[in-house]
C-alpha positions in Angstrom: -146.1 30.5 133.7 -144.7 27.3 133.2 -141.0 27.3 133.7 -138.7 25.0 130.9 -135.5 23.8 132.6 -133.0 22.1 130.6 -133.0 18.8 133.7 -134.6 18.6 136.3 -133.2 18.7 139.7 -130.2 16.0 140.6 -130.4 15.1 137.1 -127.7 16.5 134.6 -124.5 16.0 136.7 -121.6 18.0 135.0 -118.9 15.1 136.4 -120.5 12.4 134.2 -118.3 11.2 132.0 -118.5 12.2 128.2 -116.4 9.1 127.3 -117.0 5.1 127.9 -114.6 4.5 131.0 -112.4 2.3 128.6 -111.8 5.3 126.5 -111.6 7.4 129.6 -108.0 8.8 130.3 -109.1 9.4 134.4 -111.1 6.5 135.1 -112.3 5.1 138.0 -109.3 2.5 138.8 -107.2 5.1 137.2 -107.9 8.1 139.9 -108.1 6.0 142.7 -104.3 5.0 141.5 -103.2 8.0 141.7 -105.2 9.6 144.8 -103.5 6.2 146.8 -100.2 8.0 145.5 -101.0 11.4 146.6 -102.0 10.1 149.9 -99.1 7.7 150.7 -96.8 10.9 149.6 -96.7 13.5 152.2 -94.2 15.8 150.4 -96.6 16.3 147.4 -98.3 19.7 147.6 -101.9 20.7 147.2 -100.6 22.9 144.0 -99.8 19.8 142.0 -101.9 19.6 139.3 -104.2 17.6 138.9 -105.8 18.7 142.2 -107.6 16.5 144.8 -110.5 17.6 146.4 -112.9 16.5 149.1 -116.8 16.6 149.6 -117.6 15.2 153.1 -120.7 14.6 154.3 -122.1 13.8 158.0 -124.9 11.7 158.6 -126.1 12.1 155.1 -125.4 15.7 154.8 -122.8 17.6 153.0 -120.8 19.9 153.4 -121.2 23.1 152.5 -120.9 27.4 152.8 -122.8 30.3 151.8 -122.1 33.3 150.1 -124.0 36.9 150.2 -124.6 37.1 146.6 -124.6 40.2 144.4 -126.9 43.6 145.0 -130.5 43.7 144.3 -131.5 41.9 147.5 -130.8 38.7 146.1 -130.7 35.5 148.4 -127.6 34.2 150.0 -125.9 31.7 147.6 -125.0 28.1 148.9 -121.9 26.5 147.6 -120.4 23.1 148.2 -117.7 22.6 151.0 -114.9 21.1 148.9 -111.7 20.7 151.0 -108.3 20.5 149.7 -106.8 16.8 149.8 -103.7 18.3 152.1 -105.8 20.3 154.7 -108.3 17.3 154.5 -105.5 15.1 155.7 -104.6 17.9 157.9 -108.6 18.2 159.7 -108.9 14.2 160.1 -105.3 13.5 161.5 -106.9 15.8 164.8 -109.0 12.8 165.1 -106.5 10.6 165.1 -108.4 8.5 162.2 -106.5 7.7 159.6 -106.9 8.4 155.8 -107.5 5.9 152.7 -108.9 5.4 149.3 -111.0 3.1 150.3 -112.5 5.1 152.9 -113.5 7.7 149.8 -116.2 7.3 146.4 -114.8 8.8 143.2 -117.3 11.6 141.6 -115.8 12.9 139.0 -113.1 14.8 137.3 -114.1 18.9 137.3 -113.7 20.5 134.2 -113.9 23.9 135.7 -110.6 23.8 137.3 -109.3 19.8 136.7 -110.1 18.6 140.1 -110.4 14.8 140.9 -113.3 15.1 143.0 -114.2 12.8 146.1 -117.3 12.3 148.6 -116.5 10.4 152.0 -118.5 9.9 155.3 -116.9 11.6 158.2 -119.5 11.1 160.6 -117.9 8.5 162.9 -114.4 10.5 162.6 -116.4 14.4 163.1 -113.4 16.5 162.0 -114.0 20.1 162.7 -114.5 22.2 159.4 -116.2 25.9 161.4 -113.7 28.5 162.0 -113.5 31.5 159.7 -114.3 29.1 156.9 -118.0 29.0 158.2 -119.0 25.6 156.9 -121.2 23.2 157.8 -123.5 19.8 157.1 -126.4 20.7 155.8 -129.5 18.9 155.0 -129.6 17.9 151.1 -133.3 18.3 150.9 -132.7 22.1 152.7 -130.1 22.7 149.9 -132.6 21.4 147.0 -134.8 24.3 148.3 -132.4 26.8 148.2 -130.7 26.2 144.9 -131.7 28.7 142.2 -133.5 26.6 139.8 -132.4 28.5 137.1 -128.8 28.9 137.9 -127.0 26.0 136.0 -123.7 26.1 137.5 -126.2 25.8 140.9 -128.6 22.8 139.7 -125.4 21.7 138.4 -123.6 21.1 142.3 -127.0 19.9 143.7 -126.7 16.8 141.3 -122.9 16.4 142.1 -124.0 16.4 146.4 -127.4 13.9 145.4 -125.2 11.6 143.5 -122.3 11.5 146.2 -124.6 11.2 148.9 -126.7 8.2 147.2 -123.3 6.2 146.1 -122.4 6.9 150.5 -126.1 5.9 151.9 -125.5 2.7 149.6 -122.3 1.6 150.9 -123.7 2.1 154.4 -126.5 -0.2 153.5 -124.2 -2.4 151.2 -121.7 -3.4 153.8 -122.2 -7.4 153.7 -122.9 -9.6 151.3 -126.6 -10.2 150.6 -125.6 -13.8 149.6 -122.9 -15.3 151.5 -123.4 -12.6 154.3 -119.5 -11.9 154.8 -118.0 -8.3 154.4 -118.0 -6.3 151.6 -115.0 -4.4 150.2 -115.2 -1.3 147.5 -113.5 -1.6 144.1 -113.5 0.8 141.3 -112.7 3.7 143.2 -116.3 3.3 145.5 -118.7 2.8 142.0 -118.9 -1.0 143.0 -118.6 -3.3 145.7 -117.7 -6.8 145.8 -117.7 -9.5 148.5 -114.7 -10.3 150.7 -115.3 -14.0 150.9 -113.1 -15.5 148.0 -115.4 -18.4 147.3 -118.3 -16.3 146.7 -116.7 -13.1 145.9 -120.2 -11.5 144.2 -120.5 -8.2 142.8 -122.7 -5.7 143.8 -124.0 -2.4 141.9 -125.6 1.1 142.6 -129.6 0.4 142.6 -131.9 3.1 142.4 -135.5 1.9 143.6 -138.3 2.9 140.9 -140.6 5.2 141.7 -143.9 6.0 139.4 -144.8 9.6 140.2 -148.3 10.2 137.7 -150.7 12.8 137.1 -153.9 11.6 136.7 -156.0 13.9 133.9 -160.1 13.7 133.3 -159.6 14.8 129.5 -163.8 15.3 129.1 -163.8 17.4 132.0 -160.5 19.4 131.9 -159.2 18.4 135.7 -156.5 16.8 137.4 -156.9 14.5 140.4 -154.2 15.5 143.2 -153.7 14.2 146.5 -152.6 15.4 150.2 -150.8 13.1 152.4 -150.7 13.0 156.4 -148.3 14.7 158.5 -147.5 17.0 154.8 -147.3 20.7 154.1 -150.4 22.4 155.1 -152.4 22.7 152.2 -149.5 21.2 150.0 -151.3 18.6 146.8 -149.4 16.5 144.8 -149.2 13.6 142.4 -150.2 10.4 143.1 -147.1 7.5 143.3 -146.2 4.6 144.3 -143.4 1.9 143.9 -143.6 -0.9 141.6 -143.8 -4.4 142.5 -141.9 -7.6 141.5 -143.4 -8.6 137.9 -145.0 -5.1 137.0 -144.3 -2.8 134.3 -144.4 0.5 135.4 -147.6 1.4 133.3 -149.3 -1.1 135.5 -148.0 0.6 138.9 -149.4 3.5 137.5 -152.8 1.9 137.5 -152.4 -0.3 140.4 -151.5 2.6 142.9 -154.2 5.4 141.2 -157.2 2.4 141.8 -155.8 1.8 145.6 -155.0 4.7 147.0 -158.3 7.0 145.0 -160.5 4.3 142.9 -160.0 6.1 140.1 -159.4 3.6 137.0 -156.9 4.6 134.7 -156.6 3.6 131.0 -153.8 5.4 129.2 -150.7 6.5 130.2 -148.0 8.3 129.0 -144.4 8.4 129.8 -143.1 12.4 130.6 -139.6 12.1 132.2 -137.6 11.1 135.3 -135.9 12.3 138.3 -133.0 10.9 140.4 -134.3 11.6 144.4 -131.7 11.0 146.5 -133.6 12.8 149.5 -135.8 9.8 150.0 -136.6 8.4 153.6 -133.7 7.1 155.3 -134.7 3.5 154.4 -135.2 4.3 151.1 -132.7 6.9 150.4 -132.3 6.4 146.4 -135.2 6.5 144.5 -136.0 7.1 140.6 -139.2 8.9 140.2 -140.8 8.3 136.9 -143.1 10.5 135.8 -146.2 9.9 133.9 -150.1 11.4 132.3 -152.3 8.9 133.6 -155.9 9.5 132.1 -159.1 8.3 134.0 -161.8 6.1 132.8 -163.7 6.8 136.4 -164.0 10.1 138.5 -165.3 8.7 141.7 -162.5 9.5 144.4 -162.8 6.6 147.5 -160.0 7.4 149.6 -158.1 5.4 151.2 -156.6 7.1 154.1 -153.8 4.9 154.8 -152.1 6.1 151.8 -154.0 10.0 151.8 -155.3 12.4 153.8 -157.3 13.1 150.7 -157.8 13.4 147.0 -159.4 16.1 144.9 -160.1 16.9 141.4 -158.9 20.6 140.2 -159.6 22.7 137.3 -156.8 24.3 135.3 -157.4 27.7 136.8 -157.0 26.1 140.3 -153.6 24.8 139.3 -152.4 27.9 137.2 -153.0 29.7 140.6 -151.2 27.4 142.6 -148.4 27.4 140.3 -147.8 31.2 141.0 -144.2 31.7 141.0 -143.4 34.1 144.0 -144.7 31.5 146.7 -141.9 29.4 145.4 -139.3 32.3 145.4 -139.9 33.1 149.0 -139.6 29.1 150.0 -136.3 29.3 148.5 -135.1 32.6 149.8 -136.2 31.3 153.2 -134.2 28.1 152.6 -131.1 30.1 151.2 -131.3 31.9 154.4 -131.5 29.1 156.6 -128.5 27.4 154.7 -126.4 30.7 155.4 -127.5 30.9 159.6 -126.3 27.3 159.6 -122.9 27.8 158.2 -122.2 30.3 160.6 -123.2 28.4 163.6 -125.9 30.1 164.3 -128.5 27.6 163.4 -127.8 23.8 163.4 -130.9 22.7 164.8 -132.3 22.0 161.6 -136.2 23.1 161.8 -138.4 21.5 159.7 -138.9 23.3 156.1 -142.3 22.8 156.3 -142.5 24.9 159.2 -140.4 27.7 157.0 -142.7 27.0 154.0 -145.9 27.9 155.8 -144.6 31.0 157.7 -142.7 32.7 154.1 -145.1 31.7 152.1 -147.6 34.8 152.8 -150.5 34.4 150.6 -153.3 31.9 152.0 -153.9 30.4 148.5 -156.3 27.6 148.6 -153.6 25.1 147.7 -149.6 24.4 147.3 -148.2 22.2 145.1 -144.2 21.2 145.2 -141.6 23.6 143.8 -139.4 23.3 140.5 -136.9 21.4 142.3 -139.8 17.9 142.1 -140.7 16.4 139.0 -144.4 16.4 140.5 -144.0 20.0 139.5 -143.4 20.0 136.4 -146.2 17.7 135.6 -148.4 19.6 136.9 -147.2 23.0 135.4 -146.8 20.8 131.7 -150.6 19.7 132.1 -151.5 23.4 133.5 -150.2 25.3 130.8 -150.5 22.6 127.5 -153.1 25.1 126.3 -150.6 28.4 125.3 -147.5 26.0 124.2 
């Protein structure tokens, strides 16, 4: 069946703010304040209230540990790896680096137990965080797999990781000025940057890089088109997408990159939702995938196989069987595994998931197509199942 979640994943971040920052009584300017207090005051202890904790993340990965959860057989549980500000302090002073607020992004005040949460890149410092707390950096898009799709307080961390680790690849790729070209410095607590140089002194912002994601329908006929790219998941078919282009709506990527990477023409399309991807490829690490019907006004599939290894058109019954529900479980109790070997030390080497996907996955169905944790998914399974809603 068709599975209704209330966000999709990385969306629905629990630290955003319910307030506008001017009415907000821990903004921004307002934490970093007081974290540059807590920092510069050794005697303060970690029982003070507020709290300050710490996400760190290596290379692009987070930190994080795993739990065995409850009986029933039930996959190991993955948590983040929030240190303490005080034992942080503690772990990077062994490097001999030494701590700041600008080093750190502000995510968010927790309303679960009134921590001021922070993300920072340790991965030219490499403090050691194994021991007996069996932690370790883990790949996001590992986690994504892992995460119970139906487990709020779950999805809910996943988006807190994917927007720390999006605001951190961007001040790594923000770190001079696109104009003037001298150094950039962070203000407001990490959400900004602006330059150094004080006759330019330009501000830069957070950009996410659209992303049209569509599923192309043949209404007459009652199939969708879906396409296989190289090097992918065996047997793995998706939705067509593309980015936009300077001077294009979005409705016109949709047709642009349906016609040149299948032939198919499109006529209408229609707007379904969107997804934060902060899993991207390392040059594009933060993406916006936007998520549309696209129906065709042509059926003949040219391929071109830059873009695809191929392109198909499937009936509903195809999909519904593709869309069965314990292939997916199995991908994510593999991953939850995987995430619980690597916090112990016992495997960092960080094997490919599509090499787990193919081995759990058991049943040789004729096709895959992405899990719950893609918006791809939930097209398909929106289109797949329209008929019983």
């Amino acid at each position: 069946m068709s599975m209704s979640l209330q966000f999709h994943a990385f969306a629905g971040n629990p630290l955003r703010p319910k307030l506008p920052i001017s009415h907000d009584p821990f903004s921004p300017s307002a934490a970093l304040e007081a974290l540059n207090a807590r920092i510069l005051d050794t005697t303060l202890s970690s029982s003070l209230s507020p709290s300050f904790k710490v996400l760190p993340f290596r290379n692009g990965k987070p930190l994080a540990s795993s739990s065995t959860a409850g009986s029933g057989g039930s996959p190991p549980i993955w948590h983040l790896g929030w240190i303490e500000l005080e034992d942080f302090r503690g772990m990077l002073g062994n490097t001999g680096a030494q701590l700041s607020g600008e080093s750190m992004v502000y995510l968010g005040l927790s309303a679960e137990d009134d921590a001021v949460l922070w993300a920072i890149d340790v991965s030219a410092k490499a403090p050691e965080f194994g021991g007996e707390l069996e932690l370790g950096f883990v790949e996001l898009r590992t986690l994504m797999v892992a995460t119970d799709w139906e487990d709020l307080k779950a999805t809910g961390d996943l988006a807190i990781a994917g927007h720390a680790k999006a605001l951190l690849e961007w001040h790594n790729a923000s770190r001079f000025c696109g104009h003037c070209g001298e150094k950039t410095v962070p203000v407001e607590a990490g959400r900004r940057k602006k330059c150094s140089n004080d006759s330019c002194k330009k501000r830069i912002y957070p950009r996410l890089d659209p992303v049209v994601i569509m599923l192309v329908i043949d209404r007459e006929n009652d199939l969708v088109l879906l396409g296989k790219r190289p090097k992918h998941v065996y047997q793995l078919w998706s939705c067509l997408s593309g980015f936009t282009e300077p001077g294009e709506s979005l409705e016109e990527a949709v047709r642009r990159e349906t016609w040149e990477e299948t032939g198919i023409e499109v006529g209408e399309v229609v707007y379904h939702s969107s997804q934060p991807w902060p899993v991207g490829p390392s040059s594009i690490p933060y993406q916006l995938m936007v998520g549309f019907f696209a129906y065709a006004k042509s059926l003949e599939i040219t391929v071109d196989k830059n873009e695809l290894e191929d392109a198909k058109w499937y009936s509903r019954e195809d999909v519904r069987k593709a869309l069965a529900s314990a292939k997916y479980k199995k991908a994510q109790r593999t991953a939850a595994a995987k995430v619980e070997q690597m916090c112990k030390g016992v495997d960092n080497n960080n094997r490919s998931l599509a090499t787990d996907f193919n081995v759990e996955s058991g049943e040789d169905a004729p096709i895959y197509v992405p899990g719950p944790y893609a918006i791809a998914h939930h097209l398909i399974s929106s289109w797949a199942f329209s008929d019983q809603m």
